[in-house]
C-alpha positions in Angstrom: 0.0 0.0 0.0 1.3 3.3 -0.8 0.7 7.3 -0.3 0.9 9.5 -2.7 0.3 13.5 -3.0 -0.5 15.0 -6.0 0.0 18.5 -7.5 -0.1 19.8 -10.9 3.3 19.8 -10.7 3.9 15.9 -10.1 1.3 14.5 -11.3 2.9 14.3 -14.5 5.4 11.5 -12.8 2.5 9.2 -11.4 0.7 7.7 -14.7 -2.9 7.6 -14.4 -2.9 8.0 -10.8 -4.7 11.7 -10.6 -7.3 10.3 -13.6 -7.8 6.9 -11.2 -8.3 9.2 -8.2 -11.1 11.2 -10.2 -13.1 7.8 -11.1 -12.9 6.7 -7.3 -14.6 9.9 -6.7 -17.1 9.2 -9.3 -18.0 5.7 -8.2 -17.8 6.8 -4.5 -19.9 10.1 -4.5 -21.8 10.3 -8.0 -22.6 6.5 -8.7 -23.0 5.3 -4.5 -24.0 8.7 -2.8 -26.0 9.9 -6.1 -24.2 13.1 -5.1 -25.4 15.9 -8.1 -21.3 16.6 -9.4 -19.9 17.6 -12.3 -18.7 14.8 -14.2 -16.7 13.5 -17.7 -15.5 10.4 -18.7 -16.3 8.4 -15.6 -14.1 11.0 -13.5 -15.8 13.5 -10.7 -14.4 16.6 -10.6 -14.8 20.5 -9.2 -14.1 24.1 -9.1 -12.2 23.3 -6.9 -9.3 20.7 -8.6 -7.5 23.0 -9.6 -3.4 23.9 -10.0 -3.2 25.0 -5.9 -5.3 22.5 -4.7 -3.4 18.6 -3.7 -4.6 15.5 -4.0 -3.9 12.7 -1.2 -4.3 9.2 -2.8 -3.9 5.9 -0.8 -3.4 3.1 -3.5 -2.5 -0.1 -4.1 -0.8 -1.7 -7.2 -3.2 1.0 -8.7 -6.0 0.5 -7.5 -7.4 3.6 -5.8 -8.4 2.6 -2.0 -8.9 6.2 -0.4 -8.5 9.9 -1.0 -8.8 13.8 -0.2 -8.4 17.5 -1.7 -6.3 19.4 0.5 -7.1 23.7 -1.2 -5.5 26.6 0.8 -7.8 29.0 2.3 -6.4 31.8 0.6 -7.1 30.9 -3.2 -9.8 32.4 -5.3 -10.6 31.2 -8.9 -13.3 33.1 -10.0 -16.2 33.7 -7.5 -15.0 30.6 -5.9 -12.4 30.4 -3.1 -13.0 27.2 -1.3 -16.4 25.0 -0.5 -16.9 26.0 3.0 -15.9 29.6 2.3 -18.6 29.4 -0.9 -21.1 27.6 1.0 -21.0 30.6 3.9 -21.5 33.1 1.2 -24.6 31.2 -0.5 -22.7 29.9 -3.4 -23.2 26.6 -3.3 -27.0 25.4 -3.3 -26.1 21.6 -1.8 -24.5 23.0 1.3 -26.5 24.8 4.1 -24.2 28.7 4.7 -25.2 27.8 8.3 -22.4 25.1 8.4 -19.7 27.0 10.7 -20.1 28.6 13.5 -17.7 31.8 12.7 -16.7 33.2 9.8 -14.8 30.8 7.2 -11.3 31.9 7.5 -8.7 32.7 4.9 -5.3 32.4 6.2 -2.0 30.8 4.4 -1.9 28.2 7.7 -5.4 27.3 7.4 -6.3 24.8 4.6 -9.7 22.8 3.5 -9.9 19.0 3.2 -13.0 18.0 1.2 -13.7 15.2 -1.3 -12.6 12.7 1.4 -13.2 9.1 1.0 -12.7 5.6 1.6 -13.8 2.9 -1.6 -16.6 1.1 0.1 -15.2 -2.1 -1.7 -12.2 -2.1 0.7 -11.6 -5.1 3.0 -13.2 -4.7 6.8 -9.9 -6.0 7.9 -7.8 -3.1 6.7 -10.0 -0.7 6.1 -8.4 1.3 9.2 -5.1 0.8 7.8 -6.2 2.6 5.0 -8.0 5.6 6.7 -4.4 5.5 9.3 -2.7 5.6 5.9 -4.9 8.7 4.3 -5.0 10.7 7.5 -1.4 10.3 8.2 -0.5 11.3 4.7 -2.5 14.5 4.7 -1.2 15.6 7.8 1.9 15.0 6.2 1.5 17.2 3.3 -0.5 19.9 5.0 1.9 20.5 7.2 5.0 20.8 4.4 2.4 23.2 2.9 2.7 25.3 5.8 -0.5 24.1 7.5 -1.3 24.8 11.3 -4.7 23.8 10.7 -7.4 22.4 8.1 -11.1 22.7 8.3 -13.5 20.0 6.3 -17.3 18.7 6.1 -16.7 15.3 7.2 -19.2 12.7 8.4 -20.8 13.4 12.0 -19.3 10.6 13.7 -15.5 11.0 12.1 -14.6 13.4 14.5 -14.7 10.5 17.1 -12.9 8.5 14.8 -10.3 11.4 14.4 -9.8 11.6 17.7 -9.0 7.9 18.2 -6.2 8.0 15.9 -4.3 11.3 17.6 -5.8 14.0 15.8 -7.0 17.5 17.7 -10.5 17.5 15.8 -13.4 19.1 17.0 -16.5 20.7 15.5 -16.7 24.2 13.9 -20.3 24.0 13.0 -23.8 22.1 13.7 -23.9 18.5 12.4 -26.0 19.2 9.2 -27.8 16.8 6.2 -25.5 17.4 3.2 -26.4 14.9 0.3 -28.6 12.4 2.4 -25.6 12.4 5.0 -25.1 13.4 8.6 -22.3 15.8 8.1 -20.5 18.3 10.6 -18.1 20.9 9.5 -14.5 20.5 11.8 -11.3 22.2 12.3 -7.9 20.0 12.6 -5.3 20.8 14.3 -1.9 20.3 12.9 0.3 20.7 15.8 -0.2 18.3 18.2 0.3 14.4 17.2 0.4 12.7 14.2 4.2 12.3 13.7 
């Protein structure tokens, strides 16, 4: 099993690892969740994918097992800067603006996970080696992107989960139905655990 973080920059050196990551996505929140997304060519994508973003991808002999967007706080593209910011200022009709409890932040130590996952086809008996694995990696990166915290819609009971594995996770925001899921909106710190 390996890690891998993506950037337009080194993406170029992985093969069809970015394109793999986009059709997990796909069968994971369009074809399972019957999430409403932009799509193309069996591969889920954003406004968000784009050159500042990262992409974490846990996979194996390349099969895509898990994954995440990792966007900084500070970029813009557009009207859009990043989903939590967008959803706060009413730009995104799937996401409730009520999600934090203070005002999304934009700061160059403070970046967004979203698009997290695990492929609901892997094993029971590592599937928390895998999410170990995903979490560890984009702690990881976010830190060597000068991260001292991320922020993310993740599912309601995650946060428990986070905890469990040495991550300083609590909620920003009331746990809310986003896409026929119990969702809460968290903040992550990056300074405490997670070697």
């Amino acid at each position: 099993m390996q890690t891998t973080t993506l950037s337009f920059s080194n993406m170029h050196d992985h093969g069809p690892l970015f394109t793999d990551l986009l059709r997990a996505r796909h069968r994971t929140f369009i074809e399972q969740a019957q999430w409403d997304l932009p799509q193309a060519d069996g591969m889920e994508f954003d406004q968000y994918d784009t050159p500042a973003s990262r992409w974490v991808a846990v996979h194996d002999f390349g099969r895509i097992l898990a994954g995440v967007r990792l966007t900084p706080t500070t970029h813009r593209c557009g009207i859009y800067s990043y989903m939590i910011r967008d959803a706060q200022a009413g730009l995104l009709d799937s996401i409730p603006s009520d999600l934090m409890d203070e005002e999304a932040p934009v700061a160059p130590h403070i970046w967004e996970s979203s698009r997290v996952f695990v492929c609901n086809d892997v094993p029971a008996k590592i599937r928390m080696r895998v999410q170990m694995q995903l979490i560890g990696q984009m702690v990881g990166s976010a830190r060597e992107l000068g991260a001292t915290s991320v922020i993310g819609i993740i599912p309601a009971t995650s946060p428990r989960l986070a905890r469990r594995v040495g991550l300083d996770c609590v909620a920003a925001g009331p746990v809310m139905n986003i896409g026929g899921s119990e969702s809460v909106c968290v903040k992550i710190s990056m300074a405490t655990k997670m070697h």
